[in-house]
SEKOL-448031 format. One record per residue (C-alpha): x, y, z; residue in three letters; residue number from 0. Coordinates in Angstrom, 2 decimals. Layout:
# residues N
<r east="X" north="Y" up="Z" aa="ALA" i="NUM"/>
...
END
This chain:
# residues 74
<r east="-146.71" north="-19.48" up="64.06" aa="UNK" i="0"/>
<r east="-147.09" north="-15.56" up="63.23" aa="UNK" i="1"/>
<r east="-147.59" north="-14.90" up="60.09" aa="UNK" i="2"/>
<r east="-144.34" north="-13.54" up="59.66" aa="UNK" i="3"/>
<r east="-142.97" north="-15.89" up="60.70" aa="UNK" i="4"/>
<r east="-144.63" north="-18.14" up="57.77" aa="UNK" i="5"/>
<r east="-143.51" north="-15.89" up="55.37" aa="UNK" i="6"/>
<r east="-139.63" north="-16.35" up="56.74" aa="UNK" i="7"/>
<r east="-140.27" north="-20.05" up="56.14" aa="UNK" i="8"/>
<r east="-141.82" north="-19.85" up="52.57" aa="UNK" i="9"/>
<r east="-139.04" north="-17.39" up="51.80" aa="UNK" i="10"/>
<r east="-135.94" north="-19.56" up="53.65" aa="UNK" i="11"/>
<r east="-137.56" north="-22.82" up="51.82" aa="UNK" i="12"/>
<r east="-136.90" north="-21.39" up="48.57" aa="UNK" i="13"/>
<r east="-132.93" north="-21.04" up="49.05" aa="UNK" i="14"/>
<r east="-130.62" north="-23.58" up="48.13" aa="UNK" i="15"/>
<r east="-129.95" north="-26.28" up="50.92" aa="UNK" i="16"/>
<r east="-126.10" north="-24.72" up="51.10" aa="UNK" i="17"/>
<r east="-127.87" north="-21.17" up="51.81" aa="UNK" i="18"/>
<r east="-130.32" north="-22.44" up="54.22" aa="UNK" i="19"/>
<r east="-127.69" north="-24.43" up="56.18" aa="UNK" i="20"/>
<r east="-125.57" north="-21.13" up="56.23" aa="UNK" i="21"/>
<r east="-128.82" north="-19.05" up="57.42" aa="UNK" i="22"/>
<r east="-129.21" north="-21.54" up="59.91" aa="UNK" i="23"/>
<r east="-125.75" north="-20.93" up="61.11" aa="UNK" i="24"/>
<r east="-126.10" north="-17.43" up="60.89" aa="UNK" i="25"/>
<r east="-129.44" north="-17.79" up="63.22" aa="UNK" i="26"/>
<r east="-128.15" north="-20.07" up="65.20" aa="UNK" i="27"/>
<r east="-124.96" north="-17.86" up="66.38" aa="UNK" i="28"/>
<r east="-127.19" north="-14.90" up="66.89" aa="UNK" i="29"/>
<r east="-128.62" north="-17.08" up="69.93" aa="UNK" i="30"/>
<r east="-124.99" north="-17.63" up="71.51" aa="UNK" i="31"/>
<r east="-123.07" north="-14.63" up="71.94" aa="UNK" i="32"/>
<r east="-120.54" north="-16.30" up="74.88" aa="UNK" i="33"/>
<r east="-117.51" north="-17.10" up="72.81" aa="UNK" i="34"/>
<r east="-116.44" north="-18.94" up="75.77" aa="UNK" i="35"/>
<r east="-118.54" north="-21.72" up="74.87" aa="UNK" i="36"/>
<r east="-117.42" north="-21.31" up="71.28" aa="UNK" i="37"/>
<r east="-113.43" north="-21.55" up="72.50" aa="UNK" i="38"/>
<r east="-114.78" north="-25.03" up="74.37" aa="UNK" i="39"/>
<r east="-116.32" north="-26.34" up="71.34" aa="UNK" i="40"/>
<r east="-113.01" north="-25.69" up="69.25" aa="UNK" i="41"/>
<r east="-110.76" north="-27.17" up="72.25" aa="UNK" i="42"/>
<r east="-112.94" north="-30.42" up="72.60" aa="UNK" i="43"/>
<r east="-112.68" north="-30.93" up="68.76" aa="UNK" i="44"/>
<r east="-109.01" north="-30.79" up="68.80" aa="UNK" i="45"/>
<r east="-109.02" north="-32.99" up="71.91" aa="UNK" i="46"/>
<r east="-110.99" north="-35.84" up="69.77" aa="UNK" i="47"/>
<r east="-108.76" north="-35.06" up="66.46" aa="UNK" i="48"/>
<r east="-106.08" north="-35.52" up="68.45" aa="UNK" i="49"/>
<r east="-107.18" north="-38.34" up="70.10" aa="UNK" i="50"/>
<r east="-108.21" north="-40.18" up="66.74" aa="UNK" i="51"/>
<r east="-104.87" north="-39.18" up="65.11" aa="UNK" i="52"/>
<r east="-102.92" north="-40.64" up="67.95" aa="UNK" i="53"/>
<r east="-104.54" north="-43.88" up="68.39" aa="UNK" i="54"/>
<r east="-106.19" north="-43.62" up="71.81" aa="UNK" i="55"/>
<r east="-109.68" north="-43.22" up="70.23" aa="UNK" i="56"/>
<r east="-110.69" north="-46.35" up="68.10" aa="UNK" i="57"/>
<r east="-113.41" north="-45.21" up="65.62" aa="UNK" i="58"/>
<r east="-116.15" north="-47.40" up="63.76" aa="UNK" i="59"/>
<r east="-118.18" north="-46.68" up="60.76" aa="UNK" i="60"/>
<r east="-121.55" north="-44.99" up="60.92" aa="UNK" i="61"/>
<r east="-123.43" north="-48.07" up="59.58" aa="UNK" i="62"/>
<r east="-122.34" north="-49.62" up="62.99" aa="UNK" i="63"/>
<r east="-122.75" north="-47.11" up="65.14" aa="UNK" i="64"/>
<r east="-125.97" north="-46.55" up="64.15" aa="UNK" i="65"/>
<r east="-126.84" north="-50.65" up="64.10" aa="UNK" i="66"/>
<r east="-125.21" north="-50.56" up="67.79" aa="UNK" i="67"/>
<r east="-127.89" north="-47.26" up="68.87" aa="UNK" i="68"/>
<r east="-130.76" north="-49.15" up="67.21" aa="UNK" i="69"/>
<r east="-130.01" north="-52.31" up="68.84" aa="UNK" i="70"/>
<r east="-129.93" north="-50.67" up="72.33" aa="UNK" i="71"/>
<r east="-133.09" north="-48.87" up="71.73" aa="UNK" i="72"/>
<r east="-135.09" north="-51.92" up="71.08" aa="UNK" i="73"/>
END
């Protein structure tokens, strides 16, 4: 890493985690200016809410779903 690029880090890593979460958001965005793919994202989520809400997604905890990815891994 540059070395200002260190100093970005020691600075960032002294915010709050809300303020780093929202400068990674902020950084993040400035790396995908097609709003297409942002209009995607927002049309698949409402695709999967509505799915869940209507019945014709079945969800399962985390603790499950995470038990069910470990067991495959192994």
């Amino acid at each position: 890493m540059g070395r200002k690029l260190e100093l970005l880090e020691a600075e960032a890593l002294q915010l709050t985690a809300g303020e780093r979460a929202a400068f990674a958001q902020l950084l993040l965005a400035s790396l995908d200016q097609d709003s297409d793919i942002e209009e995607s994202w927002a049309a698949e989520t409402e695709r999967r809410i509505s799915g869940i809400e209507c019945g014709a997604v079945q969800t399962i905890p985390i603790a499950e779903a995470l038990a069910q990815v470990r067991a495959s891994l192994k």
